[in-house]
Each structure stands twice: as structure tokens, then as C-alpha cells.
C-alpha positions as CSV (number, residue, x, y, z in Angstrom):
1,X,-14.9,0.3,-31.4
2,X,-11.2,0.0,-30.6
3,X,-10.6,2.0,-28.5
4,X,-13.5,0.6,-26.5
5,X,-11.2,-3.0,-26.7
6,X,-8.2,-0.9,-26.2
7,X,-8.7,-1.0,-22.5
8,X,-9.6,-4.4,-22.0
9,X,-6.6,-5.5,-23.9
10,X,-4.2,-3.6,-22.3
11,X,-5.4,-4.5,-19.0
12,X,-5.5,-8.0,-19.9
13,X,-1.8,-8.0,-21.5
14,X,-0.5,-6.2,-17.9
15,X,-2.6,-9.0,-16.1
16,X,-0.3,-11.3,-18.1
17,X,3.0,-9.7,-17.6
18,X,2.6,-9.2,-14.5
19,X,1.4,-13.1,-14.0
20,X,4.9,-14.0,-16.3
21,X,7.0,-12.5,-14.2
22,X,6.1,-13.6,-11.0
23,X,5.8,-17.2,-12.6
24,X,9.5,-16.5,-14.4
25,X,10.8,-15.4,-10.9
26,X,9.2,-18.3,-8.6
27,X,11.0,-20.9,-11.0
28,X,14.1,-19.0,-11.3
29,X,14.4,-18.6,-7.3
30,X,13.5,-22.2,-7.0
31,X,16.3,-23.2,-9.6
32,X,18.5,-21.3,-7.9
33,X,17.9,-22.2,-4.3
34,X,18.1,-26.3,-5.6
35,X,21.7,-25.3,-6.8
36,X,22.5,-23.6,-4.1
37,X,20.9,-25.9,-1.5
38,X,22.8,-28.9,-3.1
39,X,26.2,-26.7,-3.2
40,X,25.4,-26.2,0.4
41,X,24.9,-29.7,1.8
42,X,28.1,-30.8,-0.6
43,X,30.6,-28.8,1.0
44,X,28.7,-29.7,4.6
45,X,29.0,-33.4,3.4
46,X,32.9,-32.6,2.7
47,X,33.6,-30.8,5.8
48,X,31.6,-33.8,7.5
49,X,34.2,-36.6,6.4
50,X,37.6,-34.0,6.6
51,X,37.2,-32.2,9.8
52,X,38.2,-34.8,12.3
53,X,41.3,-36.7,9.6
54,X,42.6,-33.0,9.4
55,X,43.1,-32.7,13.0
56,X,46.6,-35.8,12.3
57,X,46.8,-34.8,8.2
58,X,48.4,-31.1,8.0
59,X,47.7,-31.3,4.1
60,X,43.7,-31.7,4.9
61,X,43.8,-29.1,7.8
62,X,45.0,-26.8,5.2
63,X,42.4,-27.5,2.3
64,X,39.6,-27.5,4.9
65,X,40.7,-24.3,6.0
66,X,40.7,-22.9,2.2
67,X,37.3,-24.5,1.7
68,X,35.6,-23.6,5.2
69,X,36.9,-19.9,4.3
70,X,34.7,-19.8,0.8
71,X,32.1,-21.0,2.0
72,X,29.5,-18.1,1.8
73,X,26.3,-19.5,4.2
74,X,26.3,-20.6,7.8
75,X,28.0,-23.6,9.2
76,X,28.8,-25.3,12.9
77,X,30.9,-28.4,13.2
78,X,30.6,-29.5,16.8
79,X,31.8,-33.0,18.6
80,X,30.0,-36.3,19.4
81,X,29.0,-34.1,22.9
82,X,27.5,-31.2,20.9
83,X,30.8,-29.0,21.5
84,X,31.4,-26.7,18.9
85,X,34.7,-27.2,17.3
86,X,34.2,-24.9,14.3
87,X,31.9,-22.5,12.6
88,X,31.5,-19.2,10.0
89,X,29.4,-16.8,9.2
90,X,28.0,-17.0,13.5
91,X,27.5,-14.2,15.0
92,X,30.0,-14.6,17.7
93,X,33.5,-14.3,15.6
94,X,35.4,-17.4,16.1
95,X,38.4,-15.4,16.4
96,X,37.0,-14.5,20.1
97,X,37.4,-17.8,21.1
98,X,40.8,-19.4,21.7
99,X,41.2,-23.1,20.7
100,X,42.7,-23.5,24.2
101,X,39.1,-23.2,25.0
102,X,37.1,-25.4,23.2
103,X,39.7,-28.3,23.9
104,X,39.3,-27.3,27.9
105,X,35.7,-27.5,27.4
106,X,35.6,-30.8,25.3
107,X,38.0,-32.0,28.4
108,X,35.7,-31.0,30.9
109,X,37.4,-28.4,32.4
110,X,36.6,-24.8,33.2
111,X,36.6,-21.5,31.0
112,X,36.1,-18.1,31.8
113,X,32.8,-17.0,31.8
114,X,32.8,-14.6,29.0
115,X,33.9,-17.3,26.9
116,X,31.4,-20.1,28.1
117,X,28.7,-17.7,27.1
118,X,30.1,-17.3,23.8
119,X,30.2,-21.1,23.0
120,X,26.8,-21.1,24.4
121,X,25.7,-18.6,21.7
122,X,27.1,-20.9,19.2
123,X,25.2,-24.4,20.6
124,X,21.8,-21.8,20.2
125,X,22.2,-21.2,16.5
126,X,23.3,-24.8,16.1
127,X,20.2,-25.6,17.0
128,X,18.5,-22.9,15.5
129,X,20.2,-24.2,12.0
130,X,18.9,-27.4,12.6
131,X,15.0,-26.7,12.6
132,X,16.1,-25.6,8.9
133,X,18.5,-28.6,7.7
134,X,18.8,-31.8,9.3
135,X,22.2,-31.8,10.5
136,X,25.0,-34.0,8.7
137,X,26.6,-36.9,10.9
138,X,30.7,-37.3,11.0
139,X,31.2,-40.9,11.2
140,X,34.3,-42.8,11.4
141,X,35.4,-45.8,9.6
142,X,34.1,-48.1,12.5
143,X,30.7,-46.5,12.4
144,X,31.2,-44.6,15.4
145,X,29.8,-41.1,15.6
146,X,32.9,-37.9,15.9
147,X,30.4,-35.5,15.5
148,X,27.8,-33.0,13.5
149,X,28.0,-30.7,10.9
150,X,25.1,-28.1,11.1
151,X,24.2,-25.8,8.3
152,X,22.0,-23.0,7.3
153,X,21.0,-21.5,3.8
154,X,23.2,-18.9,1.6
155,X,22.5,-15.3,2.8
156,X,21.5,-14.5,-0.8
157,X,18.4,-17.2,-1.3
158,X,17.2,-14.8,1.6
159,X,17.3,-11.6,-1.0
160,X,16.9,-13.8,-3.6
161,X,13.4,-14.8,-2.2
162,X,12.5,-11.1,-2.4
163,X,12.8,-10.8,-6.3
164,X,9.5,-12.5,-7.5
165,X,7.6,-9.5,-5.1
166,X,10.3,-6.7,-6.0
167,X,9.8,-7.9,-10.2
168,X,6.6,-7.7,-9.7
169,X,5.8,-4.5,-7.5
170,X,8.2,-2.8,-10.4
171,X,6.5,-3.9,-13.4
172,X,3.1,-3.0,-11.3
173,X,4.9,0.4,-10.8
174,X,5.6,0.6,-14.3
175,X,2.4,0.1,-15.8
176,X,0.7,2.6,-13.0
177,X,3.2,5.4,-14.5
178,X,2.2,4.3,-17.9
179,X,-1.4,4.3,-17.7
180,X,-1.2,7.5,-15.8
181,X,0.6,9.4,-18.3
182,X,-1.8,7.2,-21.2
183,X,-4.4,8.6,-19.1
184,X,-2.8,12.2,-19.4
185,X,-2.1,12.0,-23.4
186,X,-6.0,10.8,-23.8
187,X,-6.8,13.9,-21.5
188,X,-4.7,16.4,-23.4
189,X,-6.0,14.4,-26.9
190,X,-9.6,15.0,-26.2
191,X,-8.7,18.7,-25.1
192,X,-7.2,19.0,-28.1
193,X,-10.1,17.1,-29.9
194,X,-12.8,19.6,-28.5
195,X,-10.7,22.4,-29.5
196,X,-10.3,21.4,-32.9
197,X,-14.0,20.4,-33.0
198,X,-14.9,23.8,-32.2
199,X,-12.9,25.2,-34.8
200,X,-13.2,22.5,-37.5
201,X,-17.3,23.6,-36.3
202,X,-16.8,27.2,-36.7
203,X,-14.5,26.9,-40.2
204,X,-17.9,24.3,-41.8
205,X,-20.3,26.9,-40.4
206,X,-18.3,29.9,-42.1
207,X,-18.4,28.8,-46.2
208,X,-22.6,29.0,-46.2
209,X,-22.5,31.9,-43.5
210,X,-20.3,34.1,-45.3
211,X,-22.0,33.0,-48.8
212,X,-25.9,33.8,-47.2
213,X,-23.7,37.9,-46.4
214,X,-22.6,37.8,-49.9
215,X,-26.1,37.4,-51.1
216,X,-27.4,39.7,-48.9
217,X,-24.9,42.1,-49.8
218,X,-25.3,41.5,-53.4
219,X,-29.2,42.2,-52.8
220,X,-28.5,45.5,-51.3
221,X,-26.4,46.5,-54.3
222,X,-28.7,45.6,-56.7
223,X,-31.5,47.3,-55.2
224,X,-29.2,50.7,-54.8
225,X,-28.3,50.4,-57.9
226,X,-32.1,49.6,-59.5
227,X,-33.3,53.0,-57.1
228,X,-30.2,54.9,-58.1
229,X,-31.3,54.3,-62.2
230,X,-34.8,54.8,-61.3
231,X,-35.5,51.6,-62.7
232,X,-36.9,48.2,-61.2
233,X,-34.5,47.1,-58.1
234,X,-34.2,43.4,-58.9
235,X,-35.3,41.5,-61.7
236,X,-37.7,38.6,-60.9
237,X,-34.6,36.3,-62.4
238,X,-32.3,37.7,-60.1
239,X,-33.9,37.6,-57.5
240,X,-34.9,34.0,-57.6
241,X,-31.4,32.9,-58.6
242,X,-30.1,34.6,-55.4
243,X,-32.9,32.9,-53.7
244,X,-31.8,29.4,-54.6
245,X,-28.2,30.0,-53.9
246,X,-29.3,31.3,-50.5
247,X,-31.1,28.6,-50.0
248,X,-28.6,25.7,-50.8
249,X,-26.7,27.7,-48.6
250,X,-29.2,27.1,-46.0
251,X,-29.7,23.5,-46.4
252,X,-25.5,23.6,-45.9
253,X,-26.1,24.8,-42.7
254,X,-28.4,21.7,-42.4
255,X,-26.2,19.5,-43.5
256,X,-23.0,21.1,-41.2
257,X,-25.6,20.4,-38.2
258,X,-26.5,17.0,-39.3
259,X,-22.7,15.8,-39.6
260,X,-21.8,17.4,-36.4
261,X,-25.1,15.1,-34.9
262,X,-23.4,12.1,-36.5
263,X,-20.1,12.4,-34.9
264,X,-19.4,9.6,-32.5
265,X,-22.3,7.2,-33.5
266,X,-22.5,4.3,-36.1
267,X,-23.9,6.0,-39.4
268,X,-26.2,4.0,-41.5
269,X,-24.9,3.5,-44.8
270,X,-27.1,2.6,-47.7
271,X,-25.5,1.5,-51.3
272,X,-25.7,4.1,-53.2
273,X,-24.3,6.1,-56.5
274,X,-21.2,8.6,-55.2
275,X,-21.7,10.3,-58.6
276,X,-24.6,13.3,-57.7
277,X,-23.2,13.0,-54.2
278,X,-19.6,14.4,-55.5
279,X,-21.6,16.5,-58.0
280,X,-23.2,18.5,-55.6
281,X,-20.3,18.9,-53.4
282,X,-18.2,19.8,-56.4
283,X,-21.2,22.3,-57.8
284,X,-21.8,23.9,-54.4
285,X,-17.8,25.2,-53.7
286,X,-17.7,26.0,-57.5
287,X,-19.9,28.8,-56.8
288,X,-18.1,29.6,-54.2
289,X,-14.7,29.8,-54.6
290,X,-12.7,32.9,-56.5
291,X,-13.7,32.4,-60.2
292,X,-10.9,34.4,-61.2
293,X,-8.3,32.2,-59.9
294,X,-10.0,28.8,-59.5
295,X,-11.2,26.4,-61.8
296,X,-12.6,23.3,-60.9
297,X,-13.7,20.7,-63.7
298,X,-15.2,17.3,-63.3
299,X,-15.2,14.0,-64.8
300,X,-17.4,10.6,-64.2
301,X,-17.2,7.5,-65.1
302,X,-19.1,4.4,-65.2
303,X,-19.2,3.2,-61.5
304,X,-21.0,0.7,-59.3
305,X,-23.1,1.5,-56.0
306,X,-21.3,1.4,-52.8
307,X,-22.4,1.8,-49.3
308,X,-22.6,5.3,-48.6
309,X,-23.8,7.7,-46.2
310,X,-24.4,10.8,-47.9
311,X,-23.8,13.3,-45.2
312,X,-20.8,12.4,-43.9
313,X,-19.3,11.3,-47.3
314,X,-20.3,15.3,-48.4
315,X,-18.1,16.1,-45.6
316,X,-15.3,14.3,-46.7
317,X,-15.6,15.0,-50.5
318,X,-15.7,18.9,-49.2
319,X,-13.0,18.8,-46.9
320,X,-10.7,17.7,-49.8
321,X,-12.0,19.9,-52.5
322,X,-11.6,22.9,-49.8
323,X,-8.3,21.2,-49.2
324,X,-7.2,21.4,-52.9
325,X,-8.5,25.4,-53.3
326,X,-6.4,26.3,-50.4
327,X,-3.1,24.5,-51.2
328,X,-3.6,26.8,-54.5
329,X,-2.5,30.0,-52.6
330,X,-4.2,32.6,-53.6
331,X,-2.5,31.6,-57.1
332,X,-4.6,30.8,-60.1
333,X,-5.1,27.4,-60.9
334,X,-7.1,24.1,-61.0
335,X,-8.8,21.6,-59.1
336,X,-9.9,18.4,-60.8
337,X,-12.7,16.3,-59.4
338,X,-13.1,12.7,-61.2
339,X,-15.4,9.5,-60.2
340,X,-13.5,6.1,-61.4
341,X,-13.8,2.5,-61.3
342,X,-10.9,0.6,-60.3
343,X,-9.4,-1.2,-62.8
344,X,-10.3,-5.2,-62.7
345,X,-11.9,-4.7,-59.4
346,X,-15.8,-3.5,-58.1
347,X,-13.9,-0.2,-56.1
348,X,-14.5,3.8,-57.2
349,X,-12.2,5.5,-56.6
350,X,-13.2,9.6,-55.9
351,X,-10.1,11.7,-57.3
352,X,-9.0,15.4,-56.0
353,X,-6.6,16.3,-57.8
354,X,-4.8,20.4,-57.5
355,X,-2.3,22.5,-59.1
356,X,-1.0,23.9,-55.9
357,X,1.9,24.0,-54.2
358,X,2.1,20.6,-53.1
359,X,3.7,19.0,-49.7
360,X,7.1,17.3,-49.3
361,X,7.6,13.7,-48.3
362,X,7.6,14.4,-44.7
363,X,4.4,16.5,-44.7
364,X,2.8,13.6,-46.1
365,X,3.8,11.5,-43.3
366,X,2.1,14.0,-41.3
367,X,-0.4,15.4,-43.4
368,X,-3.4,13.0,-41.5
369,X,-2.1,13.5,-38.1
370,X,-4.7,15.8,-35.7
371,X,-3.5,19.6,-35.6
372,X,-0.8,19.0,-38.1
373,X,-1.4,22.0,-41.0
374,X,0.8,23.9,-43.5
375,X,-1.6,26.9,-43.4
376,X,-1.3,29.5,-41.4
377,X,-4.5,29.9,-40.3
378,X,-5.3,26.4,-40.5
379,X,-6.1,24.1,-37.6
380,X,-5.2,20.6,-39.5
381,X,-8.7,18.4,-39.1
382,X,-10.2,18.5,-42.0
383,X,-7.8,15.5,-43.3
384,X,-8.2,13.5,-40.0
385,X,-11.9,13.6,-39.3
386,X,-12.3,12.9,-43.7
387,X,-10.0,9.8,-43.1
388,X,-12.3,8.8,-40.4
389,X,-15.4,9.3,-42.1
390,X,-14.2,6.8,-44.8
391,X,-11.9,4.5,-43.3
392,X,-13.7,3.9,-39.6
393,X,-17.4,4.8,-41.2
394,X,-17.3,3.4,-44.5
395,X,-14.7,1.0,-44.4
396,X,-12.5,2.5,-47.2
397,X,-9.3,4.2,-47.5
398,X,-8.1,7.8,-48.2
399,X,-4.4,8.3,-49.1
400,X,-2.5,10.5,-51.4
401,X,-1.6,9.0,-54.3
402,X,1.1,11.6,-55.6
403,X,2.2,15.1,-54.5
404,X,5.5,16.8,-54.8
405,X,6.2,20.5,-54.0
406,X,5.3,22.8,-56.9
407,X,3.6,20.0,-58.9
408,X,0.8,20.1,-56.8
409,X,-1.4,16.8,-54.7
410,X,-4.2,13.7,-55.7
411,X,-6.0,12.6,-53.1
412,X,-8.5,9.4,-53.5
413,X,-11.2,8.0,-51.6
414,X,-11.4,4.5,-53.0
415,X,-14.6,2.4,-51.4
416,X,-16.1,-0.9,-52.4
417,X,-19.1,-2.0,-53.1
């Protein structure tokens, strides 16, 4: 369930983001192209009313020339004819045309060729500035007109402009490398999750498999032994208790097949008592596990019905009970199975509880994390796909309630009813 909304969400939030930034970026361009717009047609409207006073005021020829100099987007003064007088950032470099020029061609008389075609250049982008910003008229006090200041945009609103589709071809970029390597980790996680199923398959298979060769085996004795003495092989008792445990084993195998089935789908769960369920489990790996060295006891209280489904809450019970035996290693000790009702509350809590050698702070960080083991020849699912069955199936929680190295681990399953 979510990671069937994971998608959707993630696509959704990207959508977003990606709308945000383009959004962020229109308005920021727009801001900035007001200010610089405005900046613009100021220092036009300056140049406008200076240009033609500087030409008898040395103190104004001088600031004009400061403030003509910083100014960083085109501009064209020309006459009342259309002459140009000045201009910066034009392609042709004013520097290429003398000032003995343009007073020769505002008198009418002639220029050199070269230099005609120059000024000519200049008129063209005059114009060309124009179809852009209505060009600013130079007036003098009696309303007569000295001329036109003409006036383009700042080179940078022209990158500037570029940002919204840059932002947002970058972020686009961005998310495309992320989903691909998402896409990659989900690969490589369901790799691994096959893997481990196969394994986690084989290791549920191998408890009743290698218990149904022990009987077998223990048959086999028993009848060389009974031939050997001459007597009966196997006692009718015998045989029928080997019998039963050969056929719980079997039904094991039924029930391995059965959890396996139910991976993946929505189990039905039906309130029930976890009492006989943890019972059985807790009987079943009694009988099989070392009685030399193991000792598993059992304790139940009072508890209400839950919702339960029995299979795959046997798989999780077992998991943790195999879990417990194993952190023993190969050491004698004990494994303590209890049913408990939460204190003040309608919960049960199902407690595993070992002797074994415990786990340190930051294996219990890891300790429900896919592949993670302290065994060696462990493959560090069992926890995971238990947690799963509990908390995604049956809506409760599994956690470790205490463990510290040497002083042995408690694991509960707590659900409600």
C-alpha cells in the first residue's frame, strides 16, 4: 500500500517543484527586469536633459561622461536631424569615429566614406532600439526639440530571461538522475529480496525437513537395534509417537507453503486467542532444538482476542524463538516464551526473551534492516519479514525491549484488540 502511493506522490511533489521554480523564476526575472528597465530609462531621462547643457558646462560634460561610461546596456543620443552625437555599447566603437565627423556631418558637409557608413550603422540600430523602447525626447527650455535619446535593454535581462528554462531543465535533470538511480536501488532491493526469499525459503523448509531425516533415522536405529536383540523392532508406542512428530513435521511443511502463498497479498485476520497459537509454535521448536543445551519455558496470562492470522503470526512467533536459540551459541541456556496483557490497556504483548549473547546498541539499530545478521551463516530476514507480518499485516509493533551484550535480548510483539 505505500509503496503503491509512493509513486504518485513523488511524481506529484516533482510536478510541484518543478511548477515552483519556474513560477519563482518568472517573478524574479520580472522583478528584476522592472528594476532594471526603470534604472535604464532614468539614466536615458538624465542623459536626455545633460547632453546638450554639457556641450557650454565643462563640469556636466565631465559627469555625463562618468555616467555614459557605467552605463551597462545600449544607448544612442542623436540631434533634432537624427545625427548621432553619441552612443555605447554599439557595435561600431565610437572611438572609430572622430568628432570632427559628426560636427561635418551635422553641418552638412562631406566625410569619407568609410566613416559615413559607420554613422550609418549607428542610425540602423537607433532604429532598431526603438521598435524595443520608445525613444526619450531632449527638449529645451523653450519647448524646442535638440534631439533623442534611444535605448535598448541591459545585456543581462537577455541571460537573465534564460534562467526560468535553465532552473527548470536542471531540477528536471535532477529528478531524472534521481529516479534513475531510485529505479536502480528498487532493482538491486528486489534482487536482493528474491535472494533472501530463496534463502529465508530454503532455511523455513530445512527445520521439518531435517526433523522428518531424524525420524527416519531414528526408525532405522530402532529397527537394527530390535533385529540385532532378536526382539520386536519397534514398539507400537514408538512407533506412533514418531509417527505424530513426523507428521507435525509434515503439516510444517504445510504451513511453510501456506506463508510463502501469503506473501504479497492482504491476509485475512480473524480475532482470535494468541495463546495455543504461541503454544504450538513454542511446543513444536521445543522438540526440536538441542535439549542438552536449550531450555525453553512458557508462561500465559489472562489475555483478550486480537485480530490474528494464524499462519503468518506462527511465522513470526517462530522466527523469534529460532532467533532466540541461535543468539545462544551453541552455549547452554534459556529461552523464555510469555503471553501478557498490557498493563491498563486491551494490548498482549507476546514476549521472547534469551540468555544469549546479546547485541550492542548499534546492532539494534540494525538488527530489522534486510540482509543485516550477526551470524555467520545467517542471511538477516527473519527479523524483517516478522516485523512485516505484524506491523504492515497486523497492525502492531515488534521492537526490542532490552538487550545488552552478554546479558542476552526481549523481543515483544504487542497487538491490540
Amino acid at each position: 500500500m505505500r509503496r503503491t502511493l509512493l509513486r504518485p506522490i513523488l511524481f506529484a511533489g516533482s510536478a510541484l517543484l518543478m511548477v515552483g521554480v519556474f513560477v519563482f523564476s518568472l517573478l524574479l526575472i520580472q522583478r528584476l527586469t522592472d528594476e532594471v528597465t526603470t534604472t535604464s530609462r532614468l539614466l536615458a531621462r538624465f542623459c536626455a536633459q545633460a547632453s546638450f547643457p554639457a556641450t557650454t558646462s565643462p563640469q556636466i560634460r565631465r559627469l555625463l561622461s562618468d555616467v555614459i561610461a557605467g552605463i551597462e546596456f545600449p544607448i544612442i543620443i542623436t540631434d533634432a536631424e537624427g545625427n548621432p552625437r553619441a552612443w555605447r555599447l554599439i557595435e561600431v566603437d565610437p572611438a572609430l569615429v572622430p568628432r570632427e565627423s559628426l560636427d561635418s556631418l551635422q553641418m552638412r558637409l562631406a566625410i569619407s566614406p568609410v566613416i559615413h557608413d559607420r554613422i550609418d550603422r549607428v542610425r540602423a540600430r537607433a532604429q532598431a532600439l526603438d521598435r524595443k523602447n520608445t525613444p526619450i525626447r531632449m527638449m529645451s527650455d523653450g519647448g524646442e526639440m535638440l534631439g533623442r535619446v534611444h535605448y535598448g535593454e541591459a545585456p543581462v535581462l537577455s541571460l537573465l530571461r534564460w534562467l526560468p528554462i535553465s532552473s527548470v531543465a536542471g531540477v528536471a535533470l535532477l529528478l531524472l538522475v534521481g529516479f534513475s538511480g531510485l529505479a536502480g536501488i528498487r532493482a538491486a532491493e528486489q534482487r536482493t529480496i528474491w535472494v533472501g526469499m530463496a534463502k529465508e525459503t530454503a532455511h523455513q523448509l530445512g527445520t521439518p525437513i531435517s526433523a522428518l531425516l531424524g525420524w527416519l533415522e531414528l526408525l532405522r536405529h530402532r529397527i537394527a537395534s530390535g533385529r540385532a536383540d532378536g526382539g520386536d523392532a519397534v514398539t507400537a508406542a514408538e512407533l506412533e509417537e514418531t509417527l505424530d512428530e513426523m507428521t507435525r513435521d509434515v503439516e510444517h511443511l504445510n504451513k511453510v507453503a501456506q506463508r510463502f502463498s501469503r506473501v504479497g497479498s492482504a491476509p485475512t485476520l480473524v480475532p482470535g486467542d494468541v495463546r495455543p497459537v504461541v503454544r504450538e509454535v513454542a511446543g513444536y521448536m521445543r522438540k526440536r532444538a538441542p535439549r542438552d543445551r536449550v531450555e525453553i519455558t512458557e508462561r500465559y496470562d489472562e489475555v483478550p482476542v486480537v485480530p490474528l492470522n494464524t499462519e503468518l503470526f506462527e511465522w513470526a512467533v517462530e522466527n523469534l524463538i529460532s532467533n532466540a536459540i541461535n543468539a545462544l551459541d551453541l552455549k547452554p541456556g534459556r529461552v523464555e516464551v510469555a503471553v501478557e496483557r498490557v498493563a491498563g490497556s486491551d494490548a498482549v504483548d507476546v514476549v521472547v526473551r534469551d540468555t544469549g549473547r546479546g547485541m550492542t546498541p548499534a546492532e539494534q539499530r540494525r538488527a530489522f534492516t534486510p540482509g543485516y545478521t550477526t551470524r555467520r551463516r545467517g542471511w538477516g530476514l527473519g527479523l524483517p519479514l516478522a516485523r512485516r507480518v505484524i506491523q504492515e499485516y497486523h497492525r502492531g509493533r515488534l521492537f526490542i525491549r532490552q538487550s545488552a551484550p552478554g546479558q542476552g535480548t526481549t523481543m515483544v510483539i504487542r497487538l491490540r484488540s
